[in-house]
N, C-alpha and C positions, 0 to 999 in steps of 0.2 A: 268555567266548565271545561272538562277535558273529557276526549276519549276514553275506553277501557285500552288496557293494550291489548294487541293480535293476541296472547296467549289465552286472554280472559275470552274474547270473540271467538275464535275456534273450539274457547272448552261450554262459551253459557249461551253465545247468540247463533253462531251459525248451523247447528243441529238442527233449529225449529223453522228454520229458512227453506225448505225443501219445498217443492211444488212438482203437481205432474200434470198441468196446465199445460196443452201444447203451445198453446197459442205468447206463452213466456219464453222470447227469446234470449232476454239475458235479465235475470234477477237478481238477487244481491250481490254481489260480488265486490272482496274488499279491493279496494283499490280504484274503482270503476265509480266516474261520475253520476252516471245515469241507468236504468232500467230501460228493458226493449219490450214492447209486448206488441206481439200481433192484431190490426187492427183491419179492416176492411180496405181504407184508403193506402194502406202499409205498414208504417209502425208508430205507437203511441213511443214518446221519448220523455221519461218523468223522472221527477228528484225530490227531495228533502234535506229541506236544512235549518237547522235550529239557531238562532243568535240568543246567548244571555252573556255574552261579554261584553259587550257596550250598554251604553244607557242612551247616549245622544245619539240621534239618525237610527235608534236601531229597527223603526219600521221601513225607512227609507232603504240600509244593509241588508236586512232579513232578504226585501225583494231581489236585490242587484245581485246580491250571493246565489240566490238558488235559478238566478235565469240565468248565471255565468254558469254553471253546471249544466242546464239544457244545452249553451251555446258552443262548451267542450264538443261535445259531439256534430258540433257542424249545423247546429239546428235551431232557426230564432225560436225564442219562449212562445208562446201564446196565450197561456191560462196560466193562472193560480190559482190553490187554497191557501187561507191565509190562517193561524192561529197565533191568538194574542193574550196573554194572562199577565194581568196588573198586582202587582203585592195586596192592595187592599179596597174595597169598595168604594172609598171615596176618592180613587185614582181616577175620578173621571175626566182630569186635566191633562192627565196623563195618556190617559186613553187617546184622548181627542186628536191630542200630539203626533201619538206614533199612527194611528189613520190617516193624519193628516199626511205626514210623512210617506206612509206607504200608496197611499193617492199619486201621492208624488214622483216616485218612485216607477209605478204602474205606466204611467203615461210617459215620462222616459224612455222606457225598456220595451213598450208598446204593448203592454200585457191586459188580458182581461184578468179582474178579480171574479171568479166565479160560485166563489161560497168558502166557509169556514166556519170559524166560532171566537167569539170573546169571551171573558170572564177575569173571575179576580182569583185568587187563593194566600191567605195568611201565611203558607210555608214559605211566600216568595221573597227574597229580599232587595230582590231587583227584577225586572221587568221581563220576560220571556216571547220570543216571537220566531214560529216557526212558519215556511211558506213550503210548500207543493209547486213546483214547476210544472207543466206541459207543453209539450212539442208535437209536430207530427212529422213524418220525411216517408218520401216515397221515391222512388227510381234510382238512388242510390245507398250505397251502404252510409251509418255513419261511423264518425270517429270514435274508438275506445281506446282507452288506454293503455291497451294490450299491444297496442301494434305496432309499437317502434322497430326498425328493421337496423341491423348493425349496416353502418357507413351512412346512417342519417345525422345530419347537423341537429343542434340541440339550442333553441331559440327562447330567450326568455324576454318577455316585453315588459316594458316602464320603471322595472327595478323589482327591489323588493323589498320585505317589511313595509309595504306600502300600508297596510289597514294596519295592522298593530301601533306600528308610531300616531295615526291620524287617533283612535281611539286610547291612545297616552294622552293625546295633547286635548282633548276633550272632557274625558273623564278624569283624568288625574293632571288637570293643570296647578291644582296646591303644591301636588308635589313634586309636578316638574321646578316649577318657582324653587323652590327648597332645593332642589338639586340644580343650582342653576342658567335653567333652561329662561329664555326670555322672552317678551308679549311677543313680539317680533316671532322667534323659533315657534312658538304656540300656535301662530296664526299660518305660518309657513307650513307647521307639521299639518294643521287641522286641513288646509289644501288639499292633500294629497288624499284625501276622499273623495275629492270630486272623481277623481278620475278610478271610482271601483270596478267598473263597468268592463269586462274586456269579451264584452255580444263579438264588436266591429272587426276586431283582429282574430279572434275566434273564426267567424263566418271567413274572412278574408281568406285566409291558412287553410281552411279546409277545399275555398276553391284552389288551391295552389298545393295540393300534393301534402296536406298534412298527414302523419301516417296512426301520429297518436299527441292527444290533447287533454292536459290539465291546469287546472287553475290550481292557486297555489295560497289554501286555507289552512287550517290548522297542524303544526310542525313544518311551516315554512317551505322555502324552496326545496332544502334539504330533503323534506318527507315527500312531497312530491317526484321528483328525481328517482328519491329507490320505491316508489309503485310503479312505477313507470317500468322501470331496469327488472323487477320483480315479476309485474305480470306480462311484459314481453320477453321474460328468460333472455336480457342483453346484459351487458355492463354499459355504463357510461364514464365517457371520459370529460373532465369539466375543470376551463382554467380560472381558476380564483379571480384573476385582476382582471377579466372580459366579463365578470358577473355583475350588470348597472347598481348602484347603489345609490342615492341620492345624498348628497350630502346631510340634509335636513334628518335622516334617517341613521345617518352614523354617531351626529350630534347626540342623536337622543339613544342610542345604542349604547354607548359611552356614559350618558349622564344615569340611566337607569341598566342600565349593566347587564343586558341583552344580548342573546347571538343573532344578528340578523337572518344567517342562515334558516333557524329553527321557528322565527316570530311568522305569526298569521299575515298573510298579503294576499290578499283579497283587491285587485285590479291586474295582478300578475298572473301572466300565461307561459306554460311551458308547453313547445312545439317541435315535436318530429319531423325534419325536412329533409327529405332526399335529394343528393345532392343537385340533381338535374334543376328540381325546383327552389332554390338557394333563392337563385336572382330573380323570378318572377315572383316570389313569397319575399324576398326584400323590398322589391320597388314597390309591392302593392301595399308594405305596412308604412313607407316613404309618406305616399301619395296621401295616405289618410292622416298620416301625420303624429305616426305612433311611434315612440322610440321604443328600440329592440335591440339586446346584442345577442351573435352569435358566439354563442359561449362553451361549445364543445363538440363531441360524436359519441354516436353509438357505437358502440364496439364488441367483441366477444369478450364473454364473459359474465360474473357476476357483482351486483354493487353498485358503489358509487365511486369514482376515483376525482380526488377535488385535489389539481396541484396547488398550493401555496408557496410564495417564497423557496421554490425549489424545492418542497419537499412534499408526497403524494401521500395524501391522509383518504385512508381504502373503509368504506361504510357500505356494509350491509345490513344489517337487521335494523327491521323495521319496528320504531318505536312512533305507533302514532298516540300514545297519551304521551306524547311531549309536547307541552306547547308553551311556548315563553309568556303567551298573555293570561294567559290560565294564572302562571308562576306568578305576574304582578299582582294579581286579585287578591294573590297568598300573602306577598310582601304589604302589600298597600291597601286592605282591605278595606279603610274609610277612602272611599271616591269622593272625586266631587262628583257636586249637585248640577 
């Protein structure tokens, strides 16, 4: 599954978006993690996100995804909707699986499951699982994505391609083997799921002068970077060789022929940090034990500016139906089991 691109979004989805609900602080908006709506106690903080690109963990993903998007915003989870649709009626092994997984998952993330729905449908040919996030926050603003201010440091934690490679070495371990990748790298890639979760460094950033916060799902770091530059009207500047990469991650870039820039990474946060708060948003991701580099600034302008090798490759427009795990589904459409 991929996106529509921005052109199709502005011509077929964002027309029917409209609301004259006051109490809707901020509604759809592309680029923007989360929804704000006015509540009694202050504000409700809610999200949506669909997982059909995996097959293994993807009740366990579904959840860790859509409460990393509450936690963009500075704000632990607290509730979910869960929805889960199995290809066929005697998936009940299946079923059981991914409940049990998002069970799992829930208790983690410290979330309540508060209602949803199950079911099967024949059109499916792989497993679908979408969850609803909730949040509440009150006394202070929180973080969007809107707010990066030019002379903010540009922070991204644990690497990237972190979920794409883990859901290679899962579902397409035949043909990592075929390309080859070894049990060893398989088991090294598939690791790097544990760590999807980025609640801890999230919350931490936001006490320490975050100014704008994303995690970093489908079109990669890349796509991340220009929502960010786009809906705070900044540019950014960003040096290639300060961007973490994991080795385990490059391996498998290489053997399935990837841009790591562009793959889905799902445990990776990107953080707006004013300079003042540099070092106290360092040592608090130190302490917890998160690895993070500072890999750029804000700056005027428009875009993305990625040095390489001495030479500045300048990206603006925004293609979110780019996604490199999407592209493998297309190349390698028999998965493993």
């Amino acid at each position: 599954m991929s996106k529509f691109s921005l052109e199709v979004l502005k011509r077929c989805v964002n027309p029917y978006l409209k609301t004259h609900d006051p109490d809707v602080i901020m509604g759809a908006v592309f680029g923007e993690d989360v929804a704000l709506t006015r509540i009694e106690a202050g504000m409700l903080v809610s999200h949506l996100d669909p997982i059909v690109g995996a097959v293994k963990n993807i009740g366990w993903l579904a959840v860790h995804v859509a409460c990393n998007d509450i936690a963009t915003s500075g704000v632990p989870p607290r509730w979910i909707l869960l929805l889960v649709l199995v290809p066929h009626k005697e998936d009940e092994q299946l079923l059981d699986e991914i409940m049990r997984d998002v069970g799992r998952a829930a208790s983690e993330t410290g979330v309540s499951i508060i209602g949803g729905h199950t079911g099967y449908s024949s059109n499916l040919s792989r497993p679908l699982v979408a969850v609803t996030a909730l949040g509440t926050i009150s006394g202070r603003a929180p973080v969007c994505t809107k707010g990066a201010q030019i002379g903010d440091h540009i922070f991204v934690t644990k690497g990237i391609a972190l979920e794409g490679t883990a859901i290679l070495a899962y579902d397409f371990a035949k043909v990592a083997w075929q390309l080859g990748l070894s049990e060893g790298e398989l088991m090294e890639a598939r690791q790097l799921m544990t760590g999807v979760s980025i609640i801890p460094e999230a919350l931490a950033l936001a006490e320490h002068g975050a100014t704008a916060m994303h995690d970093v799902t489908r079109g990669g770091l890349l796509e991340t970077l220009l929502e960010i530059a786009s809906l705070s009207e900044v540019g950014m500047q960003v040096d290639a060789q300060r961007i973490p990469i994991q080795r385990i991650v490059s391996r498998f870039a290489e053997a399935f022929q990837f841009n790591p820039l562009t793959m889905i990474s799902s445990g990776t946060l990107v953080a707006t940090i004013p300079s003042e708060y540099v070092e106290s948003a360092s040592r608090s991701l130190v302490e917890k034990g998160i690895h993070f580099a500072d890999v750029g600034q804000v700056i005027d302008g428009q875009g993305v500016d990625i040095t390489q090798q001495g030479q500045v490759l300048h990206y603006q427009e925004i293609h979110c139906e780019v996604d490199e795990l999407a592209r493998m589904w297309e190349i390698y459409p028999r998965n493993d089991p």
